[in-house]
KOLFINU-954183 format. One record per residue: residue in one letter; residue number from 1; z, x, y of N, C-alpha, C, O in turn. Coordinates in Angstrom, 3 decimals. Atoms other than C-alpha are relative to their C-alpha. Layout:
N
<A,NUM,<Z,X,Y>,<Z,X,Y>,<Z,X,Y>,<Z,X,Y>>
...
***
This chain:
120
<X,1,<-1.131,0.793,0.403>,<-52.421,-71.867,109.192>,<1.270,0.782,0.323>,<1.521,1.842,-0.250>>
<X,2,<-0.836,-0.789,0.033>,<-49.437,-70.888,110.502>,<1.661,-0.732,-0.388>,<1.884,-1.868,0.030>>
<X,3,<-1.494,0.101,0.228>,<-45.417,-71.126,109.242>,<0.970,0.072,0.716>,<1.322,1.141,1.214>>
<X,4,<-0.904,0.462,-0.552>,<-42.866,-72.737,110.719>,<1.207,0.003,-0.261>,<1.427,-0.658,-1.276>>
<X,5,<-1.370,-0.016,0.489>,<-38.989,-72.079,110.616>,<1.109,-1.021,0.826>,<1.562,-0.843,1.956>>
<X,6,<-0.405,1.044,-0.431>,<-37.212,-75.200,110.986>,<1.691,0.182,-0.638>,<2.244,0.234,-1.736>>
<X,7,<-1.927,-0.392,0.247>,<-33.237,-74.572,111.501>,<0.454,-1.351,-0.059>,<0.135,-2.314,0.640>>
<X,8,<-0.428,1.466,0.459>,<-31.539,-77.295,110.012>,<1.433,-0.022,-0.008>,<1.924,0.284,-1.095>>
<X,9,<-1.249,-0.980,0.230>,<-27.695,-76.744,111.106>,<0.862,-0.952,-0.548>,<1.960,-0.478,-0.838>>
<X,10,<-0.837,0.459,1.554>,<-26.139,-79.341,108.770>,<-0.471,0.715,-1.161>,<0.347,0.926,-2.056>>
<X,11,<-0.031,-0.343,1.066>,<-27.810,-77.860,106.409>,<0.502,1.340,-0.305>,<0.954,1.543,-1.432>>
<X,12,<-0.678,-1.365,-0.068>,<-26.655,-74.204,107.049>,<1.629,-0.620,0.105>,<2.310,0.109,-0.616>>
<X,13,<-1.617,0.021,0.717>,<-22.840,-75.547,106.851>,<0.125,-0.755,-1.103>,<1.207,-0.952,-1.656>>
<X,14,<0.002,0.383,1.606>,<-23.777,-77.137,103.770>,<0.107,1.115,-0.918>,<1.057,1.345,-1.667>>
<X,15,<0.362,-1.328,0.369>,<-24.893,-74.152,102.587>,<1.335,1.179,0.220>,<1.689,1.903,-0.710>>
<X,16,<-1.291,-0.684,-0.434>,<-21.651,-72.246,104.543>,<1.527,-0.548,-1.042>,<2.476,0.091,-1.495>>
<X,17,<-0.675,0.716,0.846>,<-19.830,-74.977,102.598>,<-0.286,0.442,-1.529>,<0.840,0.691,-1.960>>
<X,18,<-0.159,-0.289,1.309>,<-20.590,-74.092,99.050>,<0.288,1.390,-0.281>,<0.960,1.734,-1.254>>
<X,19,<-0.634,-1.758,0.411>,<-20.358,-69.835,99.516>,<1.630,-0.453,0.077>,<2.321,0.244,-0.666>>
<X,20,<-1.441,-0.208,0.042>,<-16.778,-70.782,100.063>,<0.635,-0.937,-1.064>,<1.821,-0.856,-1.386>>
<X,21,<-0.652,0.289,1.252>,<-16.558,-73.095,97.112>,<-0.311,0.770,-1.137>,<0.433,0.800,-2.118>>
<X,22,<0.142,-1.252,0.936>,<-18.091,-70.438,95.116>,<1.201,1.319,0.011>,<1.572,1.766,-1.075>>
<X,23,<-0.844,-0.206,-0.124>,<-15.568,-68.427,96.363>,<1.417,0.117,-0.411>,<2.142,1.055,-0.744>>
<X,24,<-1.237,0.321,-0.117>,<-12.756,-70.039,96.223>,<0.264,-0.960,-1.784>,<1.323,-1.400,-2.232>>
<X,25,<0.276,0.060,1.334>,<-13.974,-71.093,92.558>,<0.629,1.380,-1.235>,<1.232,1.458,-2.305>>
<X,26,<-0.033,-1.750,0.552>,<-14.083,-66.875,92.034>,<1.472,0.088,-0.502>,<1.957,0.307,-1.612>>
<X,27,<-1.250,-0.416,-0.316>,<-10.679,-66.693,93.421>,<1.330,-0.775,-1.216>,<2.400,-0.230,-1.487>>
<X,28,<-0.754,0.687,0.499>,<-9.026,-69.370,91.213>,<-0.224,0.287,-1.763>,<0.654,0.012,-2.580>>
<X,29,<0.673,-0.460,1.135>,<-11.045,-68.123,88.005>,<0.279,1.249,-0.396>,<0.087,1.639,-1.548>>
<X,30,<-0.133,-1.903,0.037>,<-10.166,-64.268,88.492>,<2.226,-0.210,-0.122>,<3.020,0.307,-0.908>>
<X,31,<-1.606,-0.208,-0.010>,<-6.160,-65.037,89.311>,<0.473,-1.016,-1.012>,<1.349,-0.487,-1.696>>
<X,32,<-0.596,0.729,0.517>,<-5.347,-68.191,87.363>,<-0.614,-0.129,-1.599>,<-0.197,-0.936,-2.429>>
<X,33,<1.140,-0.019,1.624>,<-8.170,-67.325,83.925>,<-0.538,-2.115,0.484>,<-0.493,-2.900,-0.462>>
<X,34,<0.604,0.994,-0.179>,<-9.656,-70.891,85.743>,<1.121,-1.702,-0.150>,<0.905,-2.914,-0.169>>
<X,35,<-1.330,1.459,0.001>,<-5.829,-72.983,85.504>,<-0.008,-0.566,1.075>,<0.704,-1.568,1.133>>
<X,36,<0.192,0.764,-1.057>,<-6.751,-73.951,88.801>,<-1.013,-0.484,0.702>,<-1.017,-1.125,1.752>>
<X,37,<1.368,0.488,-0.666>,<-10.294,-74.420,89.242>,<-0.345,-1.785,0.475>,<-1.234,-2.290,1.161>>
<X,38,<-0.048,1.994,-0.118>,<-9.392,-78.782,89.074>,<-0.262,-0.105,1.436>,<-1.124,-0.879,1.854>>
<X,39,<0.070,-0.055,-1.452>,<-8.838,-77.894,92.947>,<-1.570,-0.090,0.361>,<-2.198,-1.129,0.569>>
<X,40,<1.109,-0.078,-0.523>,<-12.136,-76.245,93.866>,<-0.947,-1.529,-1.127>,<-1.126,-2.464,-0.348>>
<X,41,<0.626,1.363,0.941>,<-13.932,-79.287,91.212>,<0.173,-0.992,0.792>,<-0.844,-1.374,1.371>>
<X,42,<-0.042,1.381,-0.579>,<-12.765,-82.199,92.798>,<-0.282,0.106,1.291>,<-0.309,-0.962,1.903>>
<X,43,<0.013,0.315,-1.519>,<-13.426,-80.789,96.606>,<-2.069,-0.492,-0.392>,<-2.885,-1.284,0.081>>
<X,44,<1.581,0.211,0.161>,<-17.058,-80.178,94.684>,<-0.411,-1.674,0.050>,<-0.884,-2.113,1.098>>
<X,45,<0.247,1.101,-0.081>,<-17.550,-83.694,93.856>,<0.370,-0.908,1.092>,<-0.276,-1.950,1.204>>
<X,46,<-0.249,0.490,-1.459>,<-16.185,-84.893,97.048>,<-1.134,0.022,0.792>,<-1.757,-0.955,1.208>>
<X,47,<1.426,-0.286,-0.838>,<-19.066,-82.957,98.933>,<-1.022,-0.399,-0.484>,<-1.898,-0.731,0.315>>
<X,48,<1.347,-0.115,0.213>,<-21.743,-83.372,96.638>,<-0.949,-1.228,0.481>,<-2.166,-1.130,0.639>>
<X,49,<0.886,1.440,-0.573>,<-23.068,-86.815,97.828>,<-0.493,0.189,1.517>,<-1.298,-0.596,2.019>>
<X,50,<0.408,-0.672,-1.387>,<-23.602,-85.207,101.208>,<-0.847,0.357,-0.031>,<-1.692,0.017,0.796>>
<X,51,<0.978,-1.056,0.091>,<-25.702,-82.842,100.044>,<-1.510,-0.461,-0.605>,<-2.527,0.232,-0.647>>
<X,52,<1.307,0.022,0.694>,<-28.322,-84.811,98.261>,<-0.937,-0.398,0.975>,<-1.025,-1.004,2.043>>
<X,53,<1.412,-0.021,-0.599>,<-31.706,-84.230,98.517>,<-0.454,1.654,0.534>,<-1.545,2.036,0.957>>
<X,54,<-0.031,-1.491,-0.621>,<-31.239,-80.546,99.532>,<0.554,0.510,-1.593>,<0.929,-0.072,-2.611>>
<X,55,<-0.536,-1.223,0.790>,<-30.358,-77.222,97.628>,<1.421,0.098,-0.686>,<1.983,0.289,-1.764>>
<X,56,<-1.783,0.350,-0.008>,<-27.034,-77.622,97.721>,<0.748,-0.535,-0.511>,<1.863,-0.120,-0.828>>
<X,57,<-0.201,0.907,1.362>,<-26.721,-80.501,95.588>,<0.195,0.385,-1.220>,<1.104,0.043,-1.977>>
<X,58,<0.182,-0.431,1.606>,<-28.015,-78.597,92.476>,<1.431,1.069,-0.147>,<2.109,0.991,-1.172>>
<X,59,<-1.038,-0.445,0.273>,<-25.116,-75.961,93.325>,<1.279,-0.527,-0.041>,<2.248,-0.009,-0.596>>
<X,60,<-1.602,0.918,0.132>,<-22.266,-78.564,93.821>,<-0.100,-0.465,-1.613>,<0.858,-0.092,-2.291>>
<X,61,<0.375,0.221,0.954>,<-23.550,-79.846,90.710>,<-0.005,0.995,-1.334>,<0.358,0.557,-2.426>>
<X,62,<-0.261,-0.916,0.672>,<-23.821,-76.294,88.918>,<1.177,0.267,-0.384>,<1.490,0.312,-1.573>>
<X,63,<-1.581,-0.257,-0.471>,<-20.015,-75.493,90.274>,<0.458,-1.035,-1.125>,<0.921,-0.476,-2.119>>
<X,64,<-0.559,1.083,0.640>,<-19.028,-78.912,88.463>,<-0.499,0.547,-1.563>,<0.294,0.996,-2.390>>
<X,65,<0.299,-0.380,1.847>,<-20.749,-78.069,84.915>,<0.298,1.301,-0.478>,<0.726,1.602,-1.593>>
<X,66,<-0.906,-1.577,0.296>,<-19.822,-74.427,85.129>,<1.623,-0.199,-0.413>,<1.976,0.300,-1.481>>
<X,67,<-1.349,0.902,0.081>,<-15.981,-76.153,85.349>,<0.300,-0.768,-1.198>,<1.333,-0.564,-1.836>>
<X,68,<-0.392,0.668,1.268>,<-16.309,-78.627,82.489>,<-0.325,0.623,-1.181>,<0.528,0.797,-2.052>>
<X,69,<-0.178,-1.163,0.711>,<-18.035,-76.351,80.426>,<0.869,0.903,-0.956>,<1.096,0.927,-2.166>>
<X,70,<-0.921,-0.506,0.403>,<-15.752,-73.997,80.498>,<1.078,-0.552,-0.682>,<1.651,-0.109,-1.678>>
<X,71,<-1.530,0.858,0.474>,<-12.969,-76.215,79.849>,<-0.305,0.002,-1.301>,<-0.084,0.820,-2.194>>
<X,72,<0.440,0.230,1.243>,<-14.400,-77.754,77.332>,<0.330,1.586,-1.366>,<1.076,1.558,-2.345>>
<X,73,<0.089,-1.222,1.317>,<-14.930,-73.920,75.082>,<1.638,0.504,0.261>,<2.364,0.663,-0.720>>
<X,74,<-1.465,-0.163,-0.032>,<-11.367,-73.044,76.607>,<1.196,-0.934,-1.113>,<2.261,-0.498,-1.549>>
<X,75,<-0.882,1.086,0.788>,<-9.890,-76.419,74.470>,<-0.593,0.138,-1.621>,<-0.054,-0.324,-2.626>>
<X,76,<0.781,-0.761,1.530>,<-12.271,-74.905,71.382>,<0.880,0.857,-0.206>,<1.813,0.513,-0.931>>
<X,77,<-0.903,-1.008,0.174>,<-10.494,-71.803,71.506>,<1.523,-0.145,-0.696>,<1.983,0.196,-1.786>>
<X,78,<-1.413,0.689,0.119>,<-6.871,-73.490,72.173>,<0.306,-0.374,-1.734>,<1.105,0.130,-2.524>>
<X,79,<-0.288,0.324,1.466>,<-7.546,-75.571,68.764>,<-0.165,0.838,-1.208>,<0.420,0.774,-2.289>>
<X,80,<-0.081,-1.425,1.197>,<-8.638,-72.438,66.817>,<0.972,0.971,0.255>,<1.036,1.915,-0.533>>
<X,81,<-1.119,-0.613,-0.051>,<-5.626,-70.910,68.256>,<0.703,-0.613,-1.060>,<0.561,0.001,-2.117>>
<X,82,<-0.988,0.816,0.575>,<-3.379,-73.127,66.567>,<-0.166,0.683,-1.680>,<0.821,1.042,-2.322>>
<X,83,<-0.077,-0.436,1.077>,<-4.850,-71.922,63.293>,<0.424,1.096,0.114>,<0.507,1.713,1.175>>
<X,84,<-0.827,-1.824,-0.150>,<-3.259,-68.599,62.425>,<-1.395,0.621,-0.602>,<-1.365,1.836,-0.405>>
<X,85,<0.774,-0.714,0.485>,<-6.892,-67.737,60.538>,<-0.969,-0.200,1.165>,<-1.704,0.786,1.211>>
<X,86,<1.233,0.186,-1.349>,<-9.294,-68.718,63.699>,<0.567,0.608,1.468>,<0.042,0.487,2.575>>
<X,87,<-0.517,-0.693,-1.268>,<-7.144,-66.825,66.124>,<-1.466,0.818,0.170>,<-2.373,0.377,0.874>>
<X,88,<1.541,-0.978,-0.707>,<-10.236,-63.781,66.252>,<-0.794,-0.594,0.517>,<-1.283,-0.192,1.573>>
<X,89,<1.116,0.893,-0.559>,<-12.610,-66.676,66.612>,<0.416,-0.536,1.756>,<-0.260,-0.556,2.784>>
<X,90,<-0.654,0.475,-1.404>,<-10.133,-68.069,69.471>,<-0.385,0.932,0.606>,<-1.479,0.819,1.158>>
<X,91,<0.128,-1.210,-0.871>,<-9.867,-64.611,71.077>,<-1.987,0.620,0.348>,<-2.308,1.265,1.346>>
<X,92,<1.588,-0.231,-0.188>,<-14.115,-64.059,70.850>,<-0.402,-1.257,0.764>,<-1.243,-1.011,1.630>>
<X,93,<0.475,1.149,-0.741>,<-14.680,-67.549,72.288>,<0.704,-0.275,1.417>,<0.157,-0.905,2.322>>
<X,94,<-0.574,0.240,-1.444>,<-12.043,-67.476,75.225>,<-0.932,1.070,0.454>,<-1.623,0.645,1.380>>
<X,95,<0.414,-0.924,-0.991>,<-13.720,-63.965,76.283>,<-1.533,0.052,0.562>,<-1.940,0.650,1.558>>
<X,96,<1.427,0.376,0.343>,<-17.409,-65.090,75.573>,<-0.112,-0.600,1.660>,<-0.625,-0.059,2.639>>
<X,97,<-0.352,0.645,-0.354>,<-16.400,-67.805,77.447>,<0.010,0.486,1.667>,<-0.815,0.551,2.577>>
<X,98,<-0.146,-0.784,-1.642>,<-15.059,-66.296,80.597>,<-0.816,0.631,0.336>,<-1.260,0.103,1.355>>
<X,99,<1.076,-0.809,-0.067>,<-17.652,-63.707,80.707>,<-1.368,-0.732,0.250>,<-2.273,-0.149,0.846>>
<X,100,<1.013,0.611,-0.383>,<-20.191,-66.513,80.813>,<0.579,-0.760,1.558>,<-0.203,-0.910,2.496>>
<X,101,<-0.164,0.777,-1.301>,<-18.054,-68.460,83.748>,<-0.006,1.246,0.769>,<0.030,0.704,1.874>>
<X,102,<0.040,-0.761,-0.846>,<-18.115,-65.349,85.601>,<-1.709,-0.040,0.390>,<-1.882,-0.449,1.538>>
<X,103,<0.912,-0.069,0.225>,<-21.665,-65.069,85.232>,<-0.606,-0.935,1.062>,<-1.046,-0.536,2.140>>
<X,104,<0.393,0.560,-0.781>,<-22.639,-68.196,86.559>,<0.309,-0.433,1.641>,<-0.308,-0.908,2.594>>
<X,105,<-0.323,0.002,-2.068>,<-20.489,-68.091,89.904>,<-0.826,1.017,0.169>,<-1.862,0.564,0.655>>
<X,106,<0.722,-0.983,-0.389>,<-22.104,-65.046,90.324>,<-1.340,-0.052,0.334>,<-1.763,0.546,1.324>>
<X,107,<1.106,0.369,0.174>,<-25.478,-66.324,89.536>,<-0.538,-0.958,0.931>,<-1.738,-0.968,1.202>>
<X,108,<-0.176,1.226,-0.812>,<-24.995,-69.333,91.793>,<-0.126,0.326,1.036>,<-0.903,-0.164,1.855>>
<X,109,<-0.661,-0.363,-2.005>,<-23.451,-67.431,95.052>,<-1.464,0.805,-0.185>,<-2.385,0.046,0.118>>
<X,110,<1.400,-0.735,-0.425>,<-26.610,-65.049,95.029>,<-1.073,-1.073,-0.216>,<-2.044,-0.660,0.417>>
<X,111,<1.384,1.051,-0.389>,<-29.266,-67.905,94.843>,<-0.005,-0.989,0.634>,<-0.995,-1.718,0.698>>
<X,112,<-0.680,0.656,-0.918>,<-27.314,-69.819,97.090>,<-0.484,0.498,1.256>,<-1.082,-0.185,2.087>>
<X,113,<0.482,-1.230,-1.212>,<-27.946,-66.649,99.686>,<-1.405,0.214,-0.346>,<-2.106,0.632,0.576>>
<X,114,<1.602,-0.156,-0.306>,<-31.544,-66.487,98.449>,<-0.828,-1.654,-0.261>,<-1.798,-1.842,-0.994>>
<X,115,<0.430,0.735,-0.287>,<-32.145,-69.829,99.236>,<-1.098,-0.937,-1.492>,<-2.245,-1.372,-1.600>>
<X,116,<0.595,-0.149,1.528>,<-33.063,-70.555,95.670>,<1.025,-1.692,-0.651>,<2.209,-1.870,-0.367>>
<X,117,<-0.674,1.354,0.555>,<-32.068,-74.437,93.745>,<0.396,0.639,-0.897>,<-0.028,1.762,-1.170>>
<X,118,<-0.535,-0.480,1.133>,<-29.726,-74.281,90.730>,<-1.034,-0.837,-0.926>,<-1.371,-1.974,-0.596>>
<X,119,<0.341,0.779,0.975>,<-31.586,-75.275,87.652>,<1.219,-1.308,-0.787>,<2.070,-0.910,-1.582>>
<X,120,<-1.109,1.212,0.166>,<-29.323,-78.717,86.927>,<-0.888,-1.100,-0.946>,<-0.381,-2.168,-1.290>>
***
């Protein structure tokens, strides 16, 4: 029985296509604490209908829930800001927080490169 390597070159700029929304996810997450990730989000959902049926999908898809997510515990925080006694809680949940969105770009772009689906 032998194994066959079948180059699929839409699917390698699919694939070329998401390291650079991972990327460019990083980039907007590291300089802006994620005030601009709406950008990289909406190109995600743009692409992701392309992609189904492949790998690629589950990470456009990851990218997107990594995004709301976050938001989401970011607008937790915000409202326990407001209290003057849930500030610590604010300040433990924004860094939690970030520390987990770092996590999963990270987690994403390397199983992206090892050819690996996102659990979605």
């Amino acid at each position: 029985m032998s194994q066959q390597l079948v180059l699929d070159s839409s699917l390698e700029e699919a694939k070329q296509f998401a390291r650079i929304m991972y990327v460019v996810h990083a980039i907007t997450f590291f300089f802006s604490f994620g005030m601009l990730s709406f950008i990289p989000v909406i190109i995600n959902y743009v692409k992701r209908p392309y992609t189904e049926g492949t790998l690629v999908y589950s990470h456009h898809t990851w990218m997107i829930r990594s995004f709301w997510f976050y938001i989401l515990w970011l607008v937790v925080a915000a409202v326990l800001w407001v209290t003057i006694i849930g500030i610590p809680l604010a300040w433990l949940i924004g860094i939690v927080a970030w520390v987990w969105k770092a996590y999963r770009l990270i987690k994403g772009f390397v199983d992206l490169n090892n050819n690996r689906p996102m659990p979605v």
